[in-house]
C-alpha positions in Angstrom: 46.8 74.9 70.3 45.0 78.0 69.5 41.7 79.6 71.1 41.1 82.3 68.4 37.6 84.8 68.6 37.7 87.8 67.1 34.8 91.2 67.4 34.6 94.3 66.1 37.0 96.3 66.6 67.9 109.4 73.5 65.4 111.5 75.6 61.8 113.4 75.6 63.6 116.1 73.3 64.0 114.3 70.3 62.5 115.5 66.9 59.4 117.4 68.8 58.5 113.7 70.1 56.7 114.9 73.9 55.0 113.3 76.6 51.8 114.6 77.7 51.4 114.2 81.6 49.4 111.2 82.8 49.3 109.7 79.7 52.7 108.4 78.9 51.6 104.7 78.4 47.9 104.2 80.3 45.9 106.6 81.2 45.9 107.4 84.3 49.0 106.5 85.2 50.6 108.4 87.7 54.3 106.6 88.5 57.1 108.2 87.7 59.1 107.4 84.0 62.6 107.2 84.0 64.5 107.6 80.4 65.9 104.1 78.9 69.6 103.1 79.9 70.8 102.3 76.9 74.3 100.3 76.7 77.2 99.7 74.6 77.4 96.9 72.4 80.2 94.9 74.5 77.8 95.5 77.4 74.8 93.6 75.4 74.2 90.2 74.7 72.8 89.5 70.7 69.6 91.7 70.2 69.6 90.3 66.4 69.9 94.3 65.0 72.7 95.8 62.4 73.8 97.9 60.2 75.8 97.6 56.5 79.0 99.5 55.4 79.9 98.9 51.9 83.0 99.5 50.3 85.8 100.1 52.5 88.5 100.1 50.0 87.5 103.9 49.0 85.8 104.9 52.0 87.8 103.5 54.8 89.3 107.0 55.7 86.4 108.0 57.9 85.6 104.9 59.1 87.3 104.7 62.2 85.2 107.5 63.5 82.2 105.4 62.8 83.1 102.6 65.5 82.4 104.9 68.2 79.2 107.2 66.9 77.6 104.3 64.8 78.0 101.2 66.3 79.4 100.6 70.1 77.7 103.6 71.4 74.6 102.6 70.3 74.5 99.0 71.5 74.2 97.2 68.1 75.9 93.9 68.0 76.4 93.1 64.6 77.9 94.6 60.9 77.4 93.2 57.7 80.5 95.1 55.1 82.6 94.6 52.0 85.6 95.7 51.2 86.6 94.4 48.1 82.8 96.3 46.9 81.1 95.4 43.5 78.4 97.4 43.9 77.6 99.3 40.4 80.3 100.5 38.0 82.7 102.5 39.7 85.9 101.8 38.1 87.0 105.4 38.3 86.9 105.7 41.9 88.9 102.5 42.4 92.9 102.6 43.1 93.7 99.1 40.7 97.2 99.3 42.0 96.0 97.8 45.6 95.9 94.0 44.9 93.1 92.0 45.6 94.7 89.2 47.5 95.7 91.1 50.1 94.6 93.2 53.4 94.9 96.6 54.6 96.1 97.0 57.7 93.5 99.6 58.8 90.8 96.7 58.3 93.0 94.2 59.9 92.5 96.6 62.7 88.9 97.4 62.2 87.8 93.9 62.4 89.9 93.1 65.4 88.2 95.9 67.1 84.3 94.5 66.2 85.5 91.5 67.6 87.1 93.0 70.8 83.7 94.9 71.2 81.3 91.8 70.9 80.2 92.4 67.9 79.2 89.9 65.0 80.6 90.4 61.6 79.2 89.4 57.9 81.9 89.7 55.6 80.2 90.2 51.5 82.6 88.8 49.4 82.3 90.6 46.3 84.7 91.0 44.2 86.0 93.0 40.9 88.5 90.4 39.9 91.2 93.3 38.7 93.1 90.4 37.5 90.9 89.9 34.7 91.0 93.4 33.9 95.1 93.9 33.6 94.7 90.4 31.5 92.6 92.8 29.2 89.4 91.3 30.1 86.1 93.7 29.6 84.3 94.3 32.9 80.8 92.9 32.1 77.9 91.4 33.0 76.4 88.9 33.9 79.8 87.8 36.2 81.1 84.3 36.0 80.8 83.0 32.4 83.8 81.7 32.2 85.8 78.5 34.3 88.9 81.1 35.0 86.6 83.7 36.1 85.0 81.7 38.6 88.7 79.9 39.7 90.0 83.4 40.3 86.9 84.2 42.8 87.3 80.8 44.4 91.0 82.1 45.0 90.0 85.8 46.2 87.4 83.5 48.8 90.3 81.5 49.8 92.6 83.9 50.8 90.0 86.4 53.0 88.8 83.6 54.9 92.0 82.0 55.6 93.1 85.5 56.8 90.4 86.2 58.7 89.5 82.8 60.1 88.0 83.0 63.8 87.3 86.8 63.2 84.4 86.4 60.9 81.2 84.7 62.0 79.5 85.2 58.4 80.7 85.0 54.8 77.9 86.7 52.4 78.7 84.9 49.2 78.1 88.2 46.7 75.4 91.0 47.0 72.3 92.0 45.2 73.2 89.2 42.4 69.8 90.0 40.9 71.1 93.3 39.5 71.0 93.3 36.0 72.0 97.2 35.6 75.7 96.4 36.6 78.7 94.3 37.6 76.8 92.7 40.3 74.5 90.3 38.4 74.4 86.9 38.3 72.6 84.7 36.1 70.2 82.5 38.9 71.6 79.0 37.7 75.0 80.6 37.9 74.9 82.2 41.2 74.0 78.2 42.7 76.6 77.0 40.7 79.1 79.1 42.2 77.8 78.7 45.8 78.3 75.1 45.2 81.9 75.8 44.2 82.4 78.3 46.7 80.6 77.0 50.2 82.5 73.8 50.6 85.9 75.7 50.4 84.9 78.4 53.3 83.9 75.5 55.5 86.7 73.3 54.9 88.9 76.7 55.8 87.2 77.5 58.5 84.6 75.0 59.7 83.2 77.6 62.1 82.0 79.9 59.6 78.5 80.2 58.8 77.6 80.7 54.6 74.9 83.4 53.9 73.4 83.1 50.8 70.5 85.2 48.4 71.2 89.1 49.6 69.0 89.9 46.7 67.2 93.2 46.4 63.7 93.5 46.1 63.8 97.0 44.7 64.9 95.7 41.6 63.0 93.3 39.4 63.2 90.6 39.5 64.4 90.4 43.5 61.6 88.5 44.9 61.6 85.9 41.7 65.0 86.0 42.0 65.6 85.0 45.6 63.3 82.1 45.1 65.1 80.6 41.7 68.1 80.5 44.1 66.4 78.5 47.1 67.6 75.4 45.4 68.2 71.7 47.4 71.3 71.1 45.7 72.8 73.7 48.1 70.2 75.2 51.0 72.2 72.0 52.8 74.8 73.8 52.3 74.6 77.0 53.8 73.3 78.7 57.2 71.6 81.7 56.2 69.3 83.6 53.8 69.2 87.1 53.5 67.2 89.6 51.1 66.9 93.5 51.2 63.2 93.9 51.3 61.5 97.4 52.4 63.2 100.4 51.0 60.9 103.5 52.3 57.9 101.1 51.7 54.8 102.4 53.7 51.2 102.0 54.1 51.2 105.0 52.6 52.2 103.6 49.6 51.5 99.7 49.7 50.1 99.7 46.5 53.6 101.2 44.4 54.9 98.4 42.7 58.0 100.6 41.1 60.5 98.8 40.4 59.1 95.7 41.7 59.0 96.4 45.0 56.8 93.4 47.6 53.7 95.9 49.1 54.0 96.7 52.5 51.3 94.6 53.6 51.9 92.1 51.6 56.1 91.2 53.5 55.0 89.0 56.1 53.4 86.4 54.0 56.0 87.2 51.8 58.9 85.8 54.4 56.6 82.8 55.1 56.7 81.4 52.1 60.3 82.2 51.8 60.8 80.2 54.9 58.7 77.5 53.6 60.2 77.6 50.4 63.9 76.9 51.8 63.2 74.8 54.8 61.4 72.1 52.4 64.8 72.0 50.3 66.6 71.2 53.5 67.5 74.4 54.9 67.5 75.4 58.9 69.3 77.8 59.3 68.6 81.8 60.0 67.2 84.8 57.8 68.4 88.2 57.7 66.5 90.9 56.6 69.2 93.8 55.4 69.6 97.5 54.5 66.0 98.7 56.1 65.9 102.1 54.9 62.8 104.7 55.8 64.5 108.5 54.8 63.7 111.8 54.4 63.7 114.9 52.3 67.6 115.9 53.4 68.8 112.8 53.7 67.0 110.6 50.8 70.5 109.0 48.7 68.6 108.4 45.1 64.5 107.7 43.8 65.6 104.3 42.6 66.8 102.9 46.1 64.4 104.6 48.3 61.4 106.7 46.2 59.6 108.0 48.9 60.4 109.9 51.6 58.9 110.6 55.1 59.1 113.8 57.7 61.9 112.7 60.5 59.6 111.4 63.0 57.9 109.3 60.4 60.8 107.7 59.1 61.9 106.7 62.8 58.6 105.2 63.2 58.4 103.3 60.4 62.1 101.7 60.9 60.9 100.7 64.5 58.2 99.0 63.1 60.7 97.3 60.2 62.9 96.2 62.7 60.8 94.7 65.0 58.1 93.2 62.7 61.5 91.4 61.7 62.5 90.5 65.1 59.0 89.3 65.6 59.1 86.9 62.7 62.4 85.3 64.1 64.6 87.1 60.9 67.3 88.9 61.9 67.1 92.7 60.9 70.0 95.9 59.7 69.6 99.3 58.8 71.1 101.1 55.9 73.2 103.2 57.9 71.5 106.6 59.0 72.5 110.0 58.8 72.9 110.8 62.9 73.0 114.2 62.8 70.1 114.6 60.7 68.0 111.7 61.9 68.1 111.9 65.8 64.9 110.0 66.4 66.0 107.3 64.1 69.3 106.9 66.0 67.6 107.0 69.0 65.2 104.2 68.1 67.4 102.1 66.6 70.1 102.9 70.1 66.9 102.2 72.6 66.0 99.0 70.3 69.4 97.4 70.8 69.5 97.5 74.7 65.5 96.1 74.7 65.8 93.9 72.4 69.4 92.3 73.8 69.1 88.6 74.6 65.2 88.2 73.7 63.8 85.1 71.5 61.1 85.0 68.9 57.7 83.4 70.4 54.1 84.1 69.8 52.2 83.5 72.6 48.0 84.2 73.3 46.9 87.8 73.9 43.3 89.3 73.9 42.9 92.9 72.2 40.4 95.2 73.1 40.4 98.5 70.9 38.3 100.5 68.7 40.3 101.3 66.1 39.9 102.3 62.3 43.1 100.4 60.8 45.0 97.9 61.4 46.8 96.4 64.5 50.1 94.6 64.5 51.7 92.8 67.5 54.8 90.2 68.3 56.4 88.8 71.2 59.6 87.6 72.9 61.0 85.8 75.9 64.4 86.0 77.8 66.9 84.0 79.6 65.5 85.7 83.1 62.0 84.2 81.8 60.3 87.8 81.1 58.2 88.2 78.6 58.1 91.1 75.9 54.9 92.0 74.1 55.4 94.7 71.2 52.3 96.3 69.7 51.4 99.2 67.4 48.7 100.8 64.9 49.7 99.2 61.5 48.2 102.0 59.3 49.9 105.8 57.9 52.3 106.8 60.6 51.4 110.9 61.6 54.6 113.5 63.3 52.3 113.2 66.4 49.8 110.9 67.7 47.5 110.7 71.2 47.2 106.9 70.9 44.2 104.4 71.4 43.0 103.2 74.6 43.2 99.5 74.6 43.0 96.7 77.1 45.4 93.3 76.4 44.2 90.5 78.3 47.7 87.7 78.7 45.5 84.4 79.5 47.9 81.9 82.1 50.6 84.0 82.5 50.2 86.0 86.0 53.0 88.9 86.3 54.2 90.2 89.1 54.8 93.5 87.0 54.4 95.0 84.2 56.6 97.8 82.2 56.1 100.1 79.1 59.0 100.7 76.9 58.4 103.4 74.5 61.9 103.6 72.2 60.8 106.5 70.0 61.0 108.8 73.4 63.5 106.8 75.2 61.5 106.4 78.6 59.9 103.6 80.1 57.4 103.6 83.1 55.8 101.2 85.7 52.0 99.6 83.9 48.8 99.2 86.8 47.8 95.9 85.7 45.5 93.6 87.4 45.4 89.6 88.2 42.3 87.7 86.9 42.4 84.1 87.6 45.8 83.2 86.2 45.2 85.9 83.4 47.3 89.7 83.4 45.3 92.6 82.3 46.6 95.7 81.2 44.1 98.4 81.2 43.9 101.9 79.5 47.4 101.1 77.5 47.6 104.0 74.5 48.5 102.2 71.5 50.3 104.4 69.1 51.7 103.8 65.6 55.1 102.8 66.1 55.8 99.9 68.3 54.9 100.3 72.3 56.7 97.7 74.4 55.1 95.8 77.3 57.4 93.6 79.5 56.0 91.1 81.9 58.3 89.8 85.0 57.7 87.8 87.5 56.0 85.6 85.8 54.2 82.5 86.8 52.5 80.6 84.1 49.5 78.3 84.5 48.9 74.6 83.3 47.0 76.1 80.4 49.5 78.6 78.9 50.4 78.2 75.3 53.3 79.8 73.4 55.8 78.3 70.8 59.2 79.4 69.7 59.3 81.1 66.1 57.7 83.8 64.1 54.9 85.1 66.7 53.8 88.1 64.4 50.5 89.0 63.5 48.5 91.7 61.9 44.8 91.9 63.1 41.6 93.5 61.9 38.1 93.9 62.4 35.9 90.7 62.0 32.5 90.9 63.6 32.6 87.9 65.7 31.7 90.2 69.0 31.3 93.7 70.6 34.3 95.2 71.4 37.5 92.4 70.9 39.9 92.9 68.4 41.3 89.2 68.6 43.0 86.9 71.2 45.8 85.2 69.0 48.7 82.8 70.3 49.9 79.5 68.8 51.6 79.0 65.8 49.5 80.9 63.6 45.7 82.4 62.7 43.2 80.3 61.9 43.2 80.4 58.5 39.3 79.1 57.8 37.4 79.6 55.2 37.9 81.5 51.8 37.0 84.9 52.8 38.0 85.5 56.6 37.7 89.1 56.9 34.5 89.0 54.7 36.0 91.8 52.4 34.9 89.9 49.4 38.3 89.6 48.0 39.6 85.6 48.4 42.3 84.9 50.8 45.0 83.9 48.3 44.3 87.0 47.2 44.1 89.1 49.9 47.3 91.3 51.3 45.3 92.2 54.4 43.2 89.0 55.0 42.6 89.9 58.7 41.6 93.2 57.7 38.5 94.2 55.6 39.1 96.5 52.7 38.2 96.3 48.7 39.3 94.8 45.4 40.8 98.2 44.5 42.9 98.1 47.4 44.0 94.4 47.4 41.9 93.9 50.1 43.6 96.5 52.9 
């Protein structure tokens, strides 16, 4: 399938982000840039990007103002929320006079309005099961020990999806089960138990509904361990999606923390492979969901448990457009943790830009050549649309800087001849016409300024040749330096590297054991 070689290798204003001249995209380049039309989310088909609210029985006063500023205006076409939250112990904050089988009308309204807007909801269903509580019950932990416990959550399920049947796409069953600091955890073989219980009664309510499952948090040990002692047969058959909460403020800057259990940075991709693998050998095929992406900074950083490290505001914008679309790329679906607009601009910006570019597009990875000199790594993914462009996403996988000039690099697409090429840049909201050149039935893109946050390349007019490869899927890959050549980087398309050998990148540290086996590095570094 694969031919692999490898050699040596918003608007301009926001956050200080500039453009210097010629050299916008390619050097050189003259033609003029026009700034990104971003559109509203009713205006978008899915682009597979979100955001989480949490707790709307407390917090719902200001949510209405949200709609607007935080989700239609920015294009995004899908909200994961609870209401009913469970999310640590905040029993003083909670009103226990409000029942729990019932609905405020204000959310009645809320959801209506998502819905009205085009966008897709995931409804968490946790619960604090206040019934329990006026019975005299203690509010502990680990949840569902007893048959009465879980019959009253089975009831509390019942009822919100009856109510909101046809309105919810998604029904989260719990969040962040693995937390064993407060009332959220839930013993593994008790949290399948109960999605046993559980998932057959939201699809006999509503048969439409789709069951997400897992949601676990990788901040907290043991989140990764966790997630995979739920991926059990007896109910991935069950359910239509997997979701896990996997890079808060994570960096390569600091790939090798491990606080608090936390998957290194370079480590995620294979990390969501064998996740994959994991559940679609137990029967599961379904989608993944990738939630609560979360890169902060000084002002706006909410704890040191949830995101330790923080980043200058540009940085933080760059590294979320790299979370999101290293996602994207690897067919999972991908959320923010909500962002502080007023003192993130250039993350609200990326993320707004992101939604209308990435409306509509489909996971693929399809052959491209690479040549670069460059000193760390290189990341790249690619997608196809209904109108049969194709999108080509690349960036500099190493420390993100405030400002950076870019390196020159030439991409070589072999069989696919474009009548046009276009760079999307959603940091500074522009895009701009590409001089590319027609080789045979290859495109070539010459002089393009890779940077290190993700650059966008979209091909039209395409006309692909008898030889052309691509397949539909996880198409991400992150490339190094092998020694196979002069100048190239890599050409990679197919369903995946060649893995070969024991020692690819000839680091001395064994693939198995290697974070960054297509990048040489040391034993002390893991190999990155």
């Amino acid at each position: 399938m694969r031919q692999v070689f490898f050699a040596v290798a918003v608007s301009l204003l926001l956050a200080g982000v500039t453009v210097n001249g010629n050299d916008l995209f390619q050097q050189g380049n003259a033609e003029a840039w026009k700034k990104i039309d971003a559109l509203r989310s009713l205006e978008l088909s899915d682009n597979r990007i979100g955001t989480h609210w949490f707790n709307f029985w407390n917090f719902f006063a200001f949510a209405e103002d949200m709609f607007e500023a935080e989700v239609f205006s920015i294009g995004l076409k899908n909200v994961r929320f609870s209401i009913n939250d469970a999310d640590w112990d905040r029993e003083t904050d909670y009103s226990w006079s409000m029942p729990e089988l019932s609905v405020d009308p204000r959310h009645d309204q809320w959801i209506t309005a998502m819905h009205e807007n085009g966008v897709t909801l995931r409804y968490e269903l946790s619960f604090w099961d206040k019934a329990g509580r006026a019975r005299g019950e203690e509010l502990a932990w680990p949840r569902f020990q007893t048959e009465e416990q879980i019959e009253r959550y089975t009831e509390f399920v019942r009822f919100i999806v009856e109510h909101f049947r046809g309105r919810i796409r998604y029904y989260e069953i719990w969040g962040e089960p693995n937390r064993e600091d407060c009332i959220q955890w839930i013993r593994p073989e008790d949290y399948v138990s109960l999605v046993a219980e559980v998932a057959p009664i939201i699809k006999q309510v509503d048969p439409t509904a789709r069951i997400v499952i897992g949601a676990t948090d990788f901040n907290f040990l043991p989140g990764v361990d966790y997630l995979f002692s739920i991926l059990d047969a007896r109910i991935l058959r069950l359910v239509d999606g997997i979701s896990w909460h996997p890079m808060y403020c994570a960096s390569p800057e600091h790939h090798e923390d491990y606080t608090l259990g936390r998957e290194l940075y370079y480590s995620y991709p294979d990390l969501v492979r064998r996740i994959k693998e994991t559940a679609e050998s137990g029967g599961f095929s379904g989608e993944y969901f990738a939630d609560e992406l979360s890169w902060r900074t000084e002002e706006t950083q909410i704890d040191d448990l949830s995101c330790p490290h923080v980043y200058a505001e540009a940085v933080a914008a760059k590294y979320l457009a790299r979370g999101i679309v290293m996602n994207l790329g690897m067919d999972v679906r991908a959320s923010h943790n909500g962002l502080f607009w007023e003192e993130m601009p250039t993350s609200y910006g990326v993320v707004k830009n992101l939604c209308t570019v990435m409306a509509g597009h489909e996971s693929i990875d399809m052959s491209v050549g690479i040549q670069g000199e460059y000193d760390e790594p290189v990341a790249h993914c690619a997608f196809r649309y209904a109108t049969g462009d194709r999108m080509f996403a690349i960036w500099r996988d190493g420390e993100a800087g405030e400002e950076d000039p870019g390196v020159s690099t030439t991409l070589r697409f072999p069989g696919l001849a474009a009548g046009a090429a276009t760079g999307i840049d959603v940091l500074r909201g522009v895009e701009q016409e590409l001089i590319l050149e027609l080789d045979g039935g290859d495109t070539i893109v010459r002089n393009l300024l890779v940077r290190d946050y993700p650059i966008f390349i979209r091909l039209s007019d395409v006309t692909l040749g008898p030889d052309y490869e691509e397949t539909a899927g996880d198409g991400f890959h992150r490339l190094g330096e092998t020694g196979d050549g002069p100048d190239w980087l890599g050409e990679t398309g197919g369903a995946d590297l060649e893995r070969g050998g024991e020692d690819r990148d000839g680091d001395g540290v064994p693939d198995d054991e290697d974070l960054c086996p297509d990048w040489p590095g040391s034993e002390a570094t893991s190999g990155c």
